[in-house]
DRENDO-1510 file (C-alpha; in Angstrom, 1 decimal, always signed):
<recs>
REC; n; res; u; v; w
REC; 1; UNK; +11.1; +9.2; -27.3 .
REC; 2; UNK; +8.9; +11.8; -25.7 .
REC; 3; UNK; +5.7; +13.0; -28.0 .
REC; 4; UNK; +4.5; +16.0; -26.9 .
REC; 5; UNK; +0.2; +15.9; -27.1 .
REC; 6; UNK; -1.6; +17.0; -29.9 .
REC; 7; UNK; -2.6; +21.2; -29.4 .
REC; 8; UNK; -6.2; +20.5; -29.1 .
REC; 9; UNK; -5.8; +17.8; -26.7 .
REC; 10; UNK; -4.4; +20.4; -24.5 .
REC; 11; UNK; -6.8; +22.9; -25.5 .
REC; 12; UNK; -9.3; +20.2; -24.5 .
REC; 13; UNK; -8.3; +19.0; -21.2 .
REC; 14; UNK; -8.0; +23.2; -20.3 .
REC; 15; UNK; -11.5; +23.8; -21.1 .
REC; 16; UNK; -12.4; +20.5; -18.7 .
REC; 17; UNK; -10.6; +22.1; -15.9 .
REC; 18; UNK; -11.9; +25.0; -16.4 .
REC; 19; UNK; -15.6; +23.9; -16.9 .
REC; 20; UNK; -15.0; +21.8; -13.4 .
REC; 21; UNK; -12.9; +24.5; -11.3 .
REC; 22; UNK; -14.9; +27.5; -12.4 .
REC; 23; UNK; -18.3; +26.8; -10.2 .
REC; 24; UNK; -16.0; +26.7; -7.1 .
REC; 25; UNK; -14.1; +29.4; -7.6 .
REC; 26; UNK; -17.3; +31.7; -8.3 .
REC; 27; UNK; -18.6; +30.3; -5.0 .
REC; 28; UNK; -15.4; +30.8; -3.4 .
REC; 29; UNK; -15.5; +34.8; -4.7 .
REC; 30; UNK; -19.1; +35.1; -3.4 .
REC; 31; UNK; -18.3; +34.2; +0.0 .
REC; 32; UNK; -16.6; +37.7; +0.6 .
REC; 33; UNK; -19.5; +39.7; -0.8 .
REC; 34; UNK; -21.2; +42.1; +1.7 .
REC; 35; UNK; -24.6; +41.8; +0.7 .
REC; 36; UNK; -27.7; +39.4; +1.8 .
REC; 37; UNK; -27.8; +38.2; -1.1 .
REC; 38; UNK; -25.6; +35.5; -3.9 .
REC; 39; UNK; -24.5; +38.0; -6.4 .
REC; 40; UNK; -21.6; +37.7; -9.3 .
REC; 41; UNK; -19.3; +39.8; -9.1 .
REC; 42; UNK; -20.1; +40.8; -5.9 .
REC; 43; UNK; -19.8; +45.3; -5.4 .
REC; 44; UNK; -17.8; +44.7; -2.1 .
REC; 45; UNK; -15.6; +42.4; -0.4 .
REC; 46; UNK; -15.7; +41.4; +3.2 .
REC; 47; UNK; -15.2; +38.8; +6.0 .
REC; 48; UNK; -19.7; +39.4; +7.1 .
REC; 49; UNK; -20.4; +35.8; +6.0 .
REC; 50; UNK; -17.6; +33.8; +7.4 .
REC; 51; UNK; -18.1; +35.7; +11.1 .
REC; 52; UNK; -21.9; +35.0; +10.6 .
REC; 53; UNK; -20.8; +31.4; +10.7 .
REC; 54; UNK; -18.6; +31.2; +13.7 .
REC; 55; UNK; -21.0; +33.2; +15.5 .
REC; 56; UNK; -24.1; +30.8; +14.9 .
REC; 57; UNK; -25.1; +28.2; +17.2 .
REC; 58; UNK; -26.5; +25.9; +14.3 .
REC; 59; UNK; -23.7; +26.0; +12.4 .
REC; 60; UNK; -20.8; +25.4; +14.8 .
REC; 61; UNK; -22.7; +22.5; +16.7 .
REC; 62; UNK; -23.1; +20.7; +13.3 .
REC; 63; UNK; -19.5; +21.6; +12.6 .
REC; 64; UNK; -18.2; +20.3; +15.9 .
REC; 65; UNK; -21.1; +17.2; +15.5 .
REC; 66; UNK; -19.5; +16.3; +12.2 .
REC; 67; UNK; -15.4; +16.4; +13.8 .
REC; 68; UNK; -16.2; +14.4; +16.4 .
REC; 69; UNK; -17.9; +11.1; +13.7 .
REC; 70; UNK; -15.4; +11.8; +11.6 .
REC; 71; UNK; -12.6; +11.7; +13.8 .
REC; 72; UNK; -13.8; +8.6; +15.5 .
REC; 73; UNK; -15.2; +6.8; +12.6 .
REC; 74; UNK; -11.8; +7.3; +10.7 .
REC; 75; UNK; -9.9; +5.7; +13.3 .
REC; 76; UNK; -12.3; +2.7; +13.5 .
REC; 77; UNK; -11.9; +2.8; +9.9 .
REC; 78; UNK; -8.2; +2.9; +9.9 .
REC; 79; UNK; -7.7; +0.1; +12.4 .
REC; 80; UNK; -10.2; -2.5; +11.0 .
REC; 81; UNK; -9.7; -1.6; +7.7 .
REC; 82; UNK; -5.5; -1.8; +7.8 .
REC; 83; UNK; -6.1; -5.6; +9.5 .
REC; 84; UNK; -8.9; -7.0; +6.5 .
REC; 85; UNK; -6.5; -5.4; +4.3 .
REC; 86; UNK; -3.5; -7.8; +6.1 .
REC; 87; UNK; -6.3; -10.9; +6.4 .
REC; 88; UNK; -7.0; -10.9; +2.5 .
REC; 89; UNK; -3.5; -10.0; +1.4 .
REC; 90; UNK; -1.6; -12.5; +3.7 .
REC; 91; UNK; -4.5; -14.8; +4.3 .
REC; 92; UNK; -5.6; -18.1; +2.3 .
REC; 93; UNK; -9.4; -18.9; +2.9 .
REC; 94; UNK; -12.3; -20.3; +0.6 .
REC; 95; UNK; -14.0; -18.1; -0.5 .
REC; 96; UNK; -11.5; -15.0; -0.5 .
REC; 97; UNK; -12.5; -13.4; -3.7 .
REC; 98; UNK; -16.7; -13.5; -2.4 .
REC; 99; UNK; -15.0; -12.0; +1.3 .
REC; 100; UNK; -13.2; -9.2; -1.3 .
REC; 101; UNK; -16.2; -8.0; -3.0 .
REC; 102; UNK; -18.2; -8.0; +0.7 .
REC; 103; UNK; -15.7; -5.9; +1.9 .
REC; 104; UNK; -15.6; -3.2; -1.2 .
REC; 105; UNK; -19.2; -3.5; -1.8 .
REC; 106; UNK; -19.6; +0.1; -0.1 .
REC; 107; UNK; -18.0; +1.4; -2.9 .
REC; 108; UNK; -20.2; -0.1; -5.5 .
REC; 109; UNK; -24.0; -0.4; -4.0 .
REC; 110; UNK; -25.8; +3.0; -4.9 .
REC; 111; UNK; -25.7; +5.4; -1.5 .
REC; 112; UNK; -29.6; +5.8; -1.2 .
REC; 113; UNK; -29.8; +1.6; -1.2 .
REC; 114; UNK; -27.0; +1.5; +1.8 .
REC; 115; UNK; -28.3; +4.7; +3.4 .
REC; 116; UNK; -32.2; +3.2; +3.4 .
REC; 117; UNK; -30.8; -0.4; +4.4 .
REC; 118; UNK; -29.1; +1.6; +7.5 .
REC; 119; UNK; -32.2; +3.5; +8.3 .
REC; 120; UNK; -34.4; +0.2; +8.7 .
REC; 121; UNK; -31.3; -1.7; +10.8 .
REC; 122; UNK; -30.6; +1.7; +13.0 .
REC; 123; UNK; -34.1; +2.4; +13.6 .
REC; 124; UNK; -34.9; -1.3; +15.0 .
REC; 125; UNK; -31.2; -0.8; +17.1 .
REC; 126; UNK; -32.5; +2.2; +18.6 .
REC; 127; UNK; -29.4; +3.7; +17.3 .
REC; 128; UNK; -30.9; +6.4; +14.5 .
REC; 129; UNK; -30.2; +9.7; +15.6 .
REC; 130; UNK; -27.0; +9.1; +18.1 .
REC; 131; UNK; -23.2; +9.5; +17.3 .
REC; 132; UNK; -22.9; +5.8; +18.0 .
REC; 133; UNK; -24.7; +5.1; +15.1 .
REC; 134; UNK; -23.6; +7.8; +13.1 .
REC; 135; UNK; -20.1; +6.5; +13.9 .
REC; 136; UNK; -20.6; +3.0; +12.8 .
REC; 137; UNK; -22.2; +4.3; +9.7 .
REC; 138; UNK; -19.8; +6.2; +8.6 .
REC; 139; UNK; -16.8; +3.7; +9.7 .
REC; 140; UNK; -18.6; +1.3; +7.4 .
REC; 141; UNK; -18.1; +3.5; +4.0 .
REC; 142; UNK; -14.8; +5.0; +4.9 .
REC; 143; UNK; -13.7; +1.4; +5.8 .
REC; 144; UNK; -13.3; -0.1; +2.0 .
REC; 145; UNK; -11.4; +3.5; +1.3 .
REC; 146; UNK; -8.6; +2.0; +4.2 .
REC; 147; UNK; -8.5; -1.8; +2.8 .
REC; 148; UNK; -7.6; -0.7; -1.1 .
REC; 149; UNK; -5.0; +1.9; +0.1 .
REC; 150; UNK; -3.6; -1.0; +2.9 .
REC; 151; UNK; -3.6; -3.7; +0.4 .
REC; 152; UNK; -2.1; -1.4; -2.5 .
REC; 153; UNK; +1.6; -1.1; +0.0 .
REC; 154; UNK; +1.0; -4.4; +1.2 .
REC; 155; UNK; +1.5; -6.1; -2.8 .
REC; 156; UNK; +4.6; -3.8; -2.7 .
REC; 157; UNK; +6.4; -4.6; +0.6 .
REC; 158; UNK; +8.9; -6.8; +0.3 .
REC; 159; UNK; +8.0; -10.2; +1.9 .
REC; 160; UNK; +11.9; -11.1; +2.5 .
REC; 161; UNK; +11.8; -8.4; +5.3 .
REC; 162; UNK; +9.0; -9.8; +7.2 .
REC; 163; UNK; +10.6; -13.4; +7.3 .
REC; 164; UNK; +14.0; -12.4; +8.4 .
REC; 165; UNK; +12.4; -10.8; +11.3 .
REC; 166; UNK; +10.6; -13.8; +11.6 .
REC; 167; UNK; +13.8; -15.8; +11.1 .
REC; 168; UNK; +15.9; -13.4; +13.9 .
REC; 169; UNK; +13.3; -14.4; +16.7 .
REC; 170; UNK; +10.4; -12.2; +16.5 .
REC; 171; UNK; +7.1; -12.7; +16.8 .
REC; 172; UNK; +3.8; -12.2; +14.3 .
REC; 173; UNK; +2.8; -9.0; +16.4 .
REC; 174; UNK; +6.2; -7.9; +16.9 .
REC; 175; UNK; +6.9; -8.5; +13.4 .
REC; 176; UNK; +3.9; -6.3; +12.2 .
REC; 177; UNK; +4.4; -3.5; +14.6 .
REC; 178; UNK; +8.2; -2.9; +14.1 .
REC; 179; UNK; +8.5; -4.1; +10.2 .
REC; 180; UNK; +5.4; -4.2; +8.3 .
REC; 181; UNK; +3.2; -1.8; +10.0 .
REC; 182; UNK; +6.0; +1.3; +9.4 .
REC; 183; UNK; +6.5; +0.4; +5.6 .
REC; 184; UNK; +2.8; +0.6; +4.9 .
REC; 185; UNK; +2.4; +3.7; +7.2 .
REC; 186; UNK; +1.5; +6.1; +3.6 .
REC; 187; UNK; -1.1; +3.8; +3.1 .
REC; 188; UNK; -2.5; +3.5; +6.2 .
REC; 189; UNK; -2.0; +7.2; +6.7 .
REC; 190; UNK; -3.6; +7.8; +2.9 .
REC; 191; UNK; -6.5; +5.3; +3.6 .
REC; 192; UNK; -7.0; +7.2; +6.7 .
REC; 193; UNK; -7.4; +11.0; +5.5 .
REC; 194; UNK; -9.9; +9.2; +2.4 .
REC; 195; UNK; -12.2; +7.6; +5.2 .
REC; 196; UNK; -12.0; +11.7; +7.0 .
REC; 197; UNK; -12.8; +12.8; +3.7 .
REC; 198; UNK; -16.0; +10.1; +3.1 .
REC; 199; UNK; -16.9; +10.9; +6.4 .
REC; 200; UNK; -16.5; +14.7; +6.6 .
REC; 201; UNK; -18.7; +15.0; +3.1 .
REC; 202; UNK; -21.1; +12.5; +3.4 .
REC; 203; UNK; -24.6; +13.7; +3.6 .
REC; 204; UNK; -27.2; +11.1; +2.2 .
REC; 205; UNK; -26.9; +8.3; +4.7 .
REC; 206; UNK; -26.0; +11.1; +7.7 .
REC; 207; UNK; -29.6; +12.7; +6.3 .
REC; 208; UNK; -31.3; +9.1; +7.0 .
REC; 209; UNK; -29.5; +9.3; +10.3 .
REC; 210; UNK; -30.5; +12.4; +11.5 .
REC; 211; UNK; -32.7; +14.0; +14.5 .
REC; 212; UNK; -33.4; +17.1; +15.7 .
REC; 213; UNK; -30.3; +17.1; +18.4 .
REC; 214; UNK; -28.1; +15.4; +16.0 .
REC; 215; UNK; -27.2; +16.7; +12.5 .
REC; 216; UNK; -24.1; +16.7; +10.8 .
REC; 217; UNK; -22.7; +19.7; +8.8 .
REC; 218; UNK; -23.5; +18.7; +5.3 .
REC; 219; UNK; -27.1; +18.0; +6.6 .
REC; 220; UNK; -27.8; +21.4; +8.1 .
REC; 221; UNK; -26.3; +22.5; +5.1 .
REC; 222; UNK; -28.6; +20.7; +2.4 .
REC; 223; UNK; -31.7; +21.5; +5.2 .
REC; 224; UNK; -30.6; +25.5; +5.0 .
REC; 225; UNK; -30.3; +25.1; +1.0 .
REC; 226; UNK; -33.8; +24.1; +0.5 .
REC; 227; UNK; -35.8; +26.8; +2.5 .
REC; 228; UNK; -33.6; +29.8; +2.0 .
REC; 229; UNK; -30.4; +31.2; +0.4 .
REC; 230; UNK; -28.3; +32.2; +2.3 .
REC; 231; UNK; -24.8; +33.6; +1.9 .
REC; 232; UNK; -23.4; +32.0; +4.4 .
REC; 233; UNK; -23.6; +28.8; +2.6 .
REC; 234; UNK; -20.5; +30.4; +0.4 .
REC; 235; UNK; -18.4; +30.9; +2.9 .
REC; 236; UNK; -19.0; +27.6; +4.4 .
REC; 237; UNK; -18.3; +25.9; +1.1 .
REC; 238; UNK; -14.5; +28.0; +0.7 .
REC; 239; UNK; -14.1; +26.5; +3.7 .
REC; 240; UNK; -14.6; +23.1; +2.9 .
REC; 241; UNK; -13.2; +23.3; +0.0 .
REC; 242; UNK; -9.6; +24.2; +0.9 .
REC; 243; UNK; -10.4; +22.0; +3.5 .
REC; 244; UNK; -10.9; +19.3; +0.9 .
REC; 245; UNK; -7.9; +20.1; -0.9 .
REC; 246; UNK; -5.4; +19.9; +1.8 .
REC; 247; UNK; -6.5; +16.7; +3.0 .
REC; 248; UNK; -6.6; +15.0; -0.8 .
REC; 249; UNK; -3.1; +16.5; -1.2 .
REC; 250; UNK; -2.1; +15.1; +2.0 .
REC; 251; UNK; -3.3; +11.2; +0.7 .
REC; 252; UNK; -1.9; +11.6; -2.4 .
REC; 253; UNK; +1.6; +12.9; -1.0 .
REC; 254; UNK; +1.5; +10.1; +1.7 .
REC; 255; UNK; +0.8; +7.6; -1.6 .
REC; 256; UNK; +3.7; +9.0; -3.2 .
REC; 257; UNK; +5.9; +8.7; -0.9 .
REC; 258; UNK; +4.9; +4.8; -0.4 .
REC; 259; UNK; +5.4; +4.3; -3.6 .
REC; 260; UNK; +9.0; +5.9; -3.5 .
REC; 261; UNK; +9.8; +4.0; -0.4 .
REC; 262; UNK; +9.2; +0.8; -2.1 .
</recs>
């Protein structure tokens, strides 16, 4: 029998979403004021914030800086990530559950401990300040993101699949490339678009990282913050934000429909 939640529960959870959703959309609305200023509500609307950013050089080299590690780092991500996930699902080791919390401790040590760690390691690698390292960096957090969406459609595959293949003449890579590797495709596809996201957003290892010829987005964006406000900070945020949305809504669909396929 269905109980419909208490009135102030739902009067509750509202004023959450509400409290969380309402900064954004303030931001959002402020983008398309006219003025040189941030002002609520703003007197006009307008598009002068959003062409200031497409016509700046700053902005559109950290925007294309910040496609290019993403892009690449997700696929490193995606790859290595999808065969841990296959090692510690299918694999019997000693030591597996120490290899486990190795491979998800990016997700648990503090950012400003991994992001000073990096610092000291890149620096002596002569690799600080180059998309190489900025690559590797951010393959390394988005990485973890991969293995628990991998591993989550890899306990829900059905194993009996697999060894018929197996039985029917085909090979360990043949098996994984024609049976396993499509059935867990909305994991690897939702592990994928998380890394983007980690990648795309990150800013306190990327600020470690940095030089003057190499900044990502949300670095130029935390650098412009702190010495001036300026609108065009608004218009960039509407932008990441829907941005944002698409590509959670994209992971969670590809989930969803993983979870249906199973």
């Amino acid at each position: 029998m269905n109980r419909r939640p208490h009135p102030l529960l739902v009067v509750c959870v509202v004023l959450i979403g509400v409290f969380l959703i309402a900064p954004t959309v303030i931001v959002i609305i402020m983008s398309f004021s006219t003025l040189s200023s941030l002002r609520f509500p703003p007197p006009d609307l307008g598009l002068r914030w959003y062409r200031n950013f497409w016509a700046s050089p700053e902005w559109t080299t950290a925007t294309w800086t910040s496609v290019k590690v993403a892009v690449l780092a997700t696929a490193t991500a995606t790859v290595l990530g999808t065969l841990t996930a296959l090692g510690l699902m299918r694999g019997r080791f000693p030591l597996k559950s120490w290899v486990t919390g190795l491979v998800l401790s990016p997700m648990i040590v503090p950012i400003v401990i991994i992001a000073v760690g990096t610092y000291i390691l890149f620096v002596d690698w002569r690799l600080q300040g180059t998309l190489f390292g900025f690559v590797v960096a951010h393959a390394c957090l988005g990485f973890p993101l991969v293995v628990v969406n991998v591993a989550a459609s890899l306990q829900t595959l059905d194993r009996n699949l697999e060894m018929a293949a197996q039985n029917l003449g085909a090979g360990p890579i043949r098996t994984f490339t024609k049976i396993t590797l499509p059935l867990i495709m909305p994991g690897v596809v939702a592990g994928a678009l998380f890394a983007f996201i980690e990648s795309w957003d990150e800013v306190v290892v990327s600020a470690f990282l940095a030089s003057p010829f190499m900044r990502t987005l949300p670095v130029v964006m935390w650098t412009v913050v702190r010495s001036q406000i300026d609108p065009t900070i608004a218009a960039l945020a509407g932008m990441l934000t829907t941005l944002t949305i698409v590509l959670l809504s994209g992971a969670l669909l590809a989930r969803n429909l993983g979870k249906q396929g199973t």
